[in-house]
N, C-alpha and C positions, 0 to 999 in steps of 0.2 A: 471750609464746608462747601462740598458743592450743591449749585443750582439746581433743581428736580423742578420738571415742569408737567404739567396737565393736557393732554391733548383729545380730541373728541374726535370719534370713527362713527360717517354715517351711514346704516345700512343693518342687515339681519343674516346677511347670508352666508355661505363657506366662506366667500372671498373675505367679508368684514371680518370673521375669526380668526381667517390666517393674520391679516395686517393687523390686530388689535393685539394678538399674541405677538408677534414680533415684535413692536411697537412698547410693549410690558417687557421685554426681557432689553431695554436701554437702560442706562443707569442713569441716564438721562429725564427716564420718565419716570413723576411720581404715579401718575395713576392715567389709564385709557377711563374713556366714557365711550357706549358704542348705542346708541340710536337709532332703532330700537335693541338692537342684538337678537343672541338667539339663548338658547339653553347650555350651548356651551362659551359663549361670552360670560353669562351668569356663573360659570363655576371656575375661571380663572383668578389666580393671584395676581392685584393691582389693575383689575378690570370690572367697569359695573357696568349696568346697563341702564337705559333712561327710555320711558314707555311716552318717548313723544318723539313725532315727526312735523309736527309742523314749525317752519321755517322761522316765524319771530318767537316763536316759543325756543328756539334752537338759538338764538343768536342772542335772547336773553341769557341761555343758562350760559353759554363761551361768555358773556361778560361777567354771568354774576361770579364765575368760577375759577377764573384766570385764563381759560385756555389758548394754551401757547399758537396749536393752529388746530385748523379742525380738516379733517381726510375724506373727503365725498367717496363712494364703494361705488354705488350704482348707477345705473343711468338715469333714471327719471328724476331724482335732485335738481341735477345738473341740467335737464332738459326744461326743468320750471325754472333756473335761474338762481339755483343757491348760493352758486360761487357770486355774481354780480350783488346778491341781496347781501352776504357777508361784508366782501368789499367795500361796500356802503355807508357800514356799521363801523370802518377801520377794522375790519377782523381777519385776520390771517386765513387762509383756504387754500387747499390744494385741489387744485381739480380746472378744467377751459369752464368759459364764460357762456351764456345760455346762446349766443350768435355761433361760438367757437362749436360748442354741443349739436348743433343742426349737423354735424357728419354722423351723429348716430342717431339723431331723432327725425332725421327725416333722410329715407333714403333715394328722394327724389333730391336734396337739395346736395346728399354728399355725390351723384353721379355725371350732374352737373357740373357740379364743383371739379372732380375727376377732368370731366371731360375739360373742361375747360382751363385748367392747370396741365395738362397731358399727361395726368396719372392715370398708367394703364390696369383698363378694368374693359370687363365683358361690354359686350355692343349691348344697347337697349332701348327699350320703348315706355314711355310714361301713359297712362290711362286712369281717368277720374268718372270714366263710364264703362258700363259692365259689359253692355252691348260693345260699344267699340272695342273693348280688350279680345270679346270673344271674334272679329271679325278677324284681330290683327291675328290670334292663336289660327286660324284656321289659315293662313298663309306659312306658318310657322312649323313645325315637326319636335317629337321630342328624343331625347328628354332636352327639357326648357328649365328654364329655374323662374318663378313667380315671388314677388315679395311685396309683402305691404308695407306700405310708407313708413308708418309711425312705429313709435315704440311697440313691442307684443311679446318680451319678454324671451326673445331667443324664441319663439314659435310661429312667429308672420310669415314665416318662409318654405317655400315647399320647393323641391327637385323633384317635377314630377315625371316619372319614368311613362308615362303614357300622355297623349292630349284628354283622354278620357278625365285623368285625374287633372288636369289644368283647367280644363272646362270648368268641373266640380268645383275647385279652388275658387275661382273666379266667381263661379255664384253663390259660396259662402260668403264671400267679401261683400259684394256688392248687391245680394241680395237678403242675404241671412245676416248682414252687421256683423261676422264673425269676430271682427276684431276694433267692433267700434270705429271711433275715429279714426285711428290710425290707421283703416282700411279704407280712406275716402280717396284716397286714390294707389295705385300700382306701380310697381315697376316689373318690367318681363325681359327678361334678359337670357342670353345664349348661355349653353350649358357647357362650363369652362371643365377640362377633363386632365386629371394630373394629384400632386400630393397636396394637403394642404399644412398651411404653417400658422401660428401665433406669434406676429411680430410685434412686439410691447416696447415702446421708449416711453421714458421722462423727457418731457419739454419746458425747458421755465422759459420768463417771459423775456429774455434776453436774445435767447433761440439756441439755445446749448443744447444738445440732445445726451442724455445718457440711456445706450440701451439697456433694456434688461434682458434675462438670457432668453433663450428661443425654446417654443415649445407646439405642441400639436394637440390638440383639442378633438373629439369624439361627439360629433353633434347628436348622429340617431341613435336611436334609443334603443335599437337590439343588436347582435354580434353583426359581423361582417357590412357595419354601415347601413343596417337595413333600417325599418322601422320610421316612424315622426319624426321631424324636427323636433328637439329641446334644449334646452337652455346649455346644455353639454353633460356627459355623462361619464366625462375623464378627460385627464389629461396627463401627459408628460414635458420634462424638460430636461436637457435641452433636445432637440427635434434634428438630428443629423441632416435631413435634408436641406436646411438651413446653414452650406458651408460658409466660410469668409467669402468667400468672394459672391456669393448670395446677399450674406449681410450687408456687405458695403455698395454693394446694387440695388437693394431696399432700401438704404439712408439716402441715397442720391435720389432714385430714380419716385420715390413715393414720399420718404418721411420729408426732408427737405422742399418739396415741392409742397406740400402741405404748409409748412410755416411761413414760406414765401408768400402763398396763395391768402393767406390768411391777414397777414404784413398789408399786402398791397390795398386790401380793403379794410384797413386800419384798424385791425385787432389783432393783437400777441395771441399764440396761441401758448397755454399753459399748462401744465397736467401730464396725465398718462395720455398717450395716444396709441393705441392698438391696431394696425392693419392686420384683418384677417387676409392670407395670402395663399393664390393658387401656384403651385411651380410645374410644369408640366414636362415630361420628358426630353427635351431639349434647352430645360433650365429657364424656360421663358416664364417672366415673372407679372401674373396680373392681379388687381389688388379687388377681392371679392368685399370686401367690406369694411369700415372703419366704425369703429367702437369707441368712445373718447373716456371711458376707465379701464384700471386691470381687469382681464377677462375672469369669467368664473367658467367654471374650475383650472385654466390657467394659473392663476394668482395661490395656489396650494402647492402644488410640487415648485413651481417657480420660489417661492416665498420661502421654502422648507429647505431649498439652495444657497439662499443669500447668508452669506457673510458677514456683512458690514450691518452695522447702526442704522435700523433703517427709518429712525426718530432722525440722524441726520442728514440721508439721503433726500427727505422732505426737507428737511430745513432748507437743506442747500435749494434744493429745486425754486421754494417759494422767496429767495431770498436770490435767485440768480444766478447762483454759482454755482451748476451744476457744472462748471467746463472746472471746477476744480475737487471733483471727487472720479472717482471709481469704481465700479459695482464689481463686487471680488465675489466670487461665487465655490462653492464644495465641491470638488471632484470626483460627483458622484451622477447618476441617472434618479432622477425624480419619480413616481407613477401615481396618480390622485386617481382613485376610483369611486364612482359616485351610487350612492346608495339611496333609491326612491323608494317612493312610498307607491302603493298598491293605487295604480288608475293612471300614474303620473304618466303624459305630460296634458292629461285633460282633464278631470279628475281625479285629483289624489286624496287619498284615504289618513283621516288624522287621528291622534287622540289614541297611539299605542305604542304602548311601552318600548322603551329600546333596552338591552340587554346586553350582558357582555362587555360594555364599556371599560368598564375595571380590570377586565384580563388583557386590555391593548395597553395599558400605561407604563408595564413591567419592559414590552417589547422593543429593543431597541431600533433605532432608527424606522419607527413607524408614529403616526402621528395622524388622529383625528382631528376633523373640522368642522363642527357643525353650519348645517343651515336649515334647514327648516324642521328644528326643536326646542322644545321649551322645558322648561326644570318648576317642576311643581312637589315640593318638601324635597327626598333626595332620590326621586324617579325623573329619568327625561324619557320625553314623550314624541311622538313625532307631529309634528306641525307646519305642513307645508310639501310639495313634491319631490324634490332636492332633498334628502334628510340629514345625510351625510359625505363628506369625502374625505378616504381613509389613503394615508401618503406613506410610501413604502419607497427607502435611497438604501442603492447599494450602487458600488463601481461596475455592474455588471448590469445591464437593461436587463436584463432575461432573468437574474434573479432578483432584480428590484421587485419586477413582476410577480415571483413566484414570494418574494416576502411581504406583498402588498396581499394577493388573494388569500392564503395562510393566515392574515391576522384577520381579515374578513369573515373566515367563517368562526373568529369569536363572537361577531354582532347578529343578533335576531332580532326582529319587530316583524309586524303580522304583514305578511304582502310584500316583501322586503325584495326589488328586483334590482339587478346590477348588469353591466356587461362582465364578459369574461375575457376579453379581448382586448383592454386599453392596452398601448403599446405596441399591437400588433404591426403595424408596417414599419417598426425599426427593430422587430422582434423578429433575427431569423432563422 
């Protein structure tokens, strides 16, 4: 007879439903638990959901339940310390430690960190006053890139194409509380110009690195890169401008220097590790941001890729051995495209009906994920900005593309905006 074990995913959003459904289709697994989940966690086989977030409430149910380990999704878990509070308890976790999590909760402390490990990243200036940031812009020209420190949800961040608009920025922050605490202080950094990539490994605490495949992420919110920053509004994998000899220049030059850096001031780093990556036309590679989970909506076509048991791809990670596994991937092109609700990314419009869901199931090689929905009797609803990403693999980009949009316009809900262009710069 074999072993089936129990594991718990924490988190509500696309990325948690991709990795909960993958994670359910092990034979390994009896049953995912996902914390809090969303509407489509709720309607998978050998997947529930659990309407709590708080931390010893989570670390009682992993004991009372058996769970084998439990999967951190997002960042502010990680950034309050859930991986150290587990560890505590004796409890299996995947995911760095709330010391290791300052590269993505404080972008003052990962730039430092950069600077001072010689991971290449944009020139920059630190400000905790509104006056001084406005002094240093006005010596400055744009477009500039502005970011606030702390967590804000993929939104802290602006590429302002005029100083007009960095001024503004600046005194939303520091004058308007725009973004709470995580705006108590800035970072203002040069404006790096080139393609960008999604670089994702596994790190266990040994220092094994397995990557995961590569992919490109869609921040603004309307066609042609225009629009707000948001949390990302698609993605693809794998990302062609991400050749070998790219990749093995990222593991050296950023990933590496990272766990070294990390080592020397006497913490393993453990988990996913994400560099977000600028490459510029002469292949030069600087490291725009580190994220210490799988990206959202990376983690969707990326996830829709994978091959292997990815119940033992964790295992191995939190047990060390990631230098004895392999991430075996589909020989196909990925394209997650993300479907908002009406207002998003400041305002989003809740509490309406989604449709069409039923006519994607039949489709092959396409695949919904929810995040920001809920299932109330047998309607889901939307809940949240983010409401969906719908994933479309073919061996050809260009009709991965055209079988992703194609099953899109099965889905309604009231205010429903999407880009039409993910994939565009390897689409030619």
């Amino acid at each position: 007879m074999t072993t089936t074990y129990n594991v718990l995913v924490i988190g509500s959003g696309g990325r948690e439903h991709a990795l909960a459904w993958k994670l359910a289709k092990s034979p390994k697994v009896d049953h995912v638990y996902v914390a809090p989940g969303n509407g489509g966690t709720a309607s998978e086989n050998k997947i529930s959901n659990l309407a709590i977030t708080d931390i010893p409430q989570l670390i009682q149910f992993a004991k009372d339940n058996e769970i084998t380990f439990t999967l951190v999704g997002p960042e502010a878990p990680l950034a309050n310390g859930i991986v150290d509070e587990f560890r505590n308890h004796g409890l299996k976790i995947w995911g760095p430690t709330k010391f290791c999590a300052q590269l993505e909760s404080s972008k003052v402390f990962a730039k430092e960190f950069m600077l001072k490990y010689n991971i290449p990243t944009a020139k920059y200036a630190v400000f905790d006053n509104g006056q001084e940031a406005l002094e240093y812009l006005a010596s400055q020209s744009a477009p500039i890139v502005i970011k606030a420190d702390g967590l804000a949800a993929g939104k802290g961040v602006l590429v302002a194409g005029t100083m007009t608009d960095a001024v503004d920025f600046i005194d939303d922050i520091f004058n308007h509380n725009k973004f709470g605490g995580a705006g108590s202080k800035v970072v203002i950094e040069e404006f790096l110009d080139g393609e960008e990539a999604s670089f994702i490994v596994m790190i266990d605490a040994n220092g094994n690195i397995l990557p995961m495949a590569s992919s490109q992420d869609h921040k603004r919110l309307l066609n042609n890169d225009m629009g707000p920053n948001t949390g990302g509004m698609g993605a693809y994998s794998p990302a062609p401008i991400v050749t070998e000899v790219i990749h093995q220049r990222v593991i050296k030059e950023i990933i590496q220097p990272v766990i070294d850096g990390m080592r020397s001031v006497g913490h393993n780093y453990s988990g996913f590790l994400y560099a977000g990556l600028m490459i510029d036309k002469n292949n030069k590679i600087k490291t725009l941001e580190f994220n210490c989970r799988f990206g959202d909506p990376e983690t969707q076509p990326i996830i829709s890729r994978l091959e292997n048991d990815l119940f033992e791809l964790i295992e191995a990670g939190i047990n060390g051995n990631l230098d004895k596994v392999t991430a075996k991937w589909a020989d196909q092109f990925a394209i997650g495209v993300v479907l908002a609700a009406e207002g998003y990314p400041d305002a989003p419009r809740k509490n309406d009906i989604i449709s069409g869901l039923g006519k994607i199931k039949s489709m092959q090689d396409i695949y919904v994920f929810h995040a920001g929905t809920k299932k109330n009797s047998n309607e889901v609803y939307t809940d949240g900005g983010r409401v969906l990403c719908v994933v479309g693999l073919d061996k050809d980009l260009k009709l991965a593309q055209e079988k992703v949009y194609a099953a899109i316009k099965e889905i309604t809900f009231k205010g429903m905006q999407y880009r039409t262009d993910i994939g565009h710069t390897a689409v030619l």
